[in-house]
C-alpha positions as CSV (number, residue, x, y, z in Angstrom):
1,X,15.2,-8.2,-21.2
2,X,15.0,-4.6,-19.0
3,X,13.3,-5.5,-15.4
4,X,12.4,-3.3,-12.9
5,X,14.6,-2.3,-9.5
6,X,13.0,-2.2,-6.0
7,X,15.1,-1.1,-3.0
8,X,13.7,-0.3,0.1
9,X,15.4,0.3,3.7
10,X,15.2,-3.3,5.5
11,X,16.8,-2.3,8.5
12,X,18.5,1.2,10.3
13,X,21.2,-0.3,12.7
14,X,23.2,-1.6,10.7
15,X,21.8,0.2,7.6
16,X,20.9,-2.3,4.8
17,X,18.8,-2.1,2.2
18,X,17.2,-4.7,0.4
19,X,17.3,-4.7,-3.3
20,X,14.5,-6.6,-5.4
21,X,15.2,-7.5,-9.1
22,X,12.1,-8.3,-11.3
23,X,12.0,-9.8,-15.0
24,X,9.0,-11.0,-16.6
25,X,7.5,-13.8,-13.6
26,X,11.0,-13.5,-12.0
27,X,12.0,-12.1,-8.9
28,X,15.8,-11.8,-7.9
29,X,16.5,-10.2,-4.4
30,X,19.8,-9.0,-2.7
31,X,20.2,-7.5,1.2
32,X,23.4,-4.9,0.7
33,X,24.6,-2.4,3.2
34,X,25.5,1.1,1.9
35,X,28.8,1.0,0.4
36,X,27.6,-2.2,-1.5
37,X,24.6,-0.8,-2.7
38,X,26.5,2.1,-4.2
39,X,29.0,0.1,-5.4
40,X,25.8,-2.1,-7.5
41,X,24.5,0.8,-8.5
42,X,27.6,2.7,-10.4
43,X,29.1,-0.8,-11.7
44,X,26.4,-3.1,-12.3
45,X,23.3,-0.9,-13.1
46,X,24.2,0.5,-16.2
47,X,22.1,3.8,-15.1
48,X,23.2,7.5,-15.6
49,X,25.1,9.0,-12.9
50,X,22.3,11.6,-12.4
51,X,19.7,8.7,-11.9
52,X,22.0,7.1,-9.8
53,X,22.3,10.2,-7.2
54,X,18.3,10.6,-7.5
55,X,17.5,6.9,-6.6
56,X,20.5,7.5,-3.6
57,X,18.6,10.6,-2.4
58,X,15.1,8.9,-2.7
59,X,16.5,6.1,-0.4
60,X,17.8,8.6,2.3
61,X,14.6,10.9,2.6
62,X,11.7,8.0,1.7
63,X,13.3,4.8,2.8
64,X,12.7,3.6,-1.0
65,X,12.9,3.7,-4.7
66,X,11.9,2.2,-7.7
67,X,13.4,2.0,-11.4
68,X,12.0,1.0,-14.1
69,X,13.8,-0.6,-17.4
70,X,16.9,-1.8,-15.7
71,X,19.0,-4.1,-18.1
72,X,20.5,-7.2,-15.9
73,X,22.3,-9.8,-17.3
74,X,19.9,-12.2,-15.7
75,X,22.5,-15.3,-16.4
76,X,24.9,-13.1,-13.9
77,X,22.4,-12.1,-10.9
78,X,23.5,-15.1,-9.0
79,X,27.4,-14.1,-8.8
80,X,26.1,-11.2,-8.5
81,X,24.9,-12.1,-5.3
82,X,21.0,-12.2,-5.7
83,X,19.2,-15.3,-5.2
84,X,15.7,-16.1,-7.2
85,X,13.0,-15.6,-4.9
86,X,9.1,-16.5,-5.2
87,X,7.2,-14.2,-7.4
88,X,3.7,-12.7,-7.1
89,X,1.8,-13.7,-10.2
């Protein structure tokens, strides 16, 4: 089932960004620095390259992005490195 993607800028020195997966009443939530958040994106998001380089440029001038209808195995998340987190319901 497609959930939506939330990453915002958690921190500036280091830069890391935290990344917030949400499906149905779950939330799943990852803290990744640059290079790993790139790396998520391109090999794990299943997104277009051109969406890809628009959420990247949205992070850089707002501080955050969201995208909608993102298709996450949700049995892989956790070796994926997220861990479940409370959800707002």
């Amino acid at each position: 089932m497609p959930g939506t993607l939330h990453i915002f800028r958690l921190q500036a020195d280091p830069l890391q960004y935290q990344v917030n997966y949400n499906v149905a009443a779950v939330s799943w939530v990852q803290v990744l620095d640059p290079d790993g958040l790139e790396d998520f994106l391109r090999h794990h998001s299943a997104l277009p390259e051109s969406e890809i380089a628009a959420m990247l440029e949205e992070l850089r001038r707002q501080g955050r992005t969201t995208e909608g209808r993102v298709d996450l195995p949700e049995s892989h998340l956790a070796e994926m490195g997220f861990r479940e987190s409370p959800s707002d319901e």
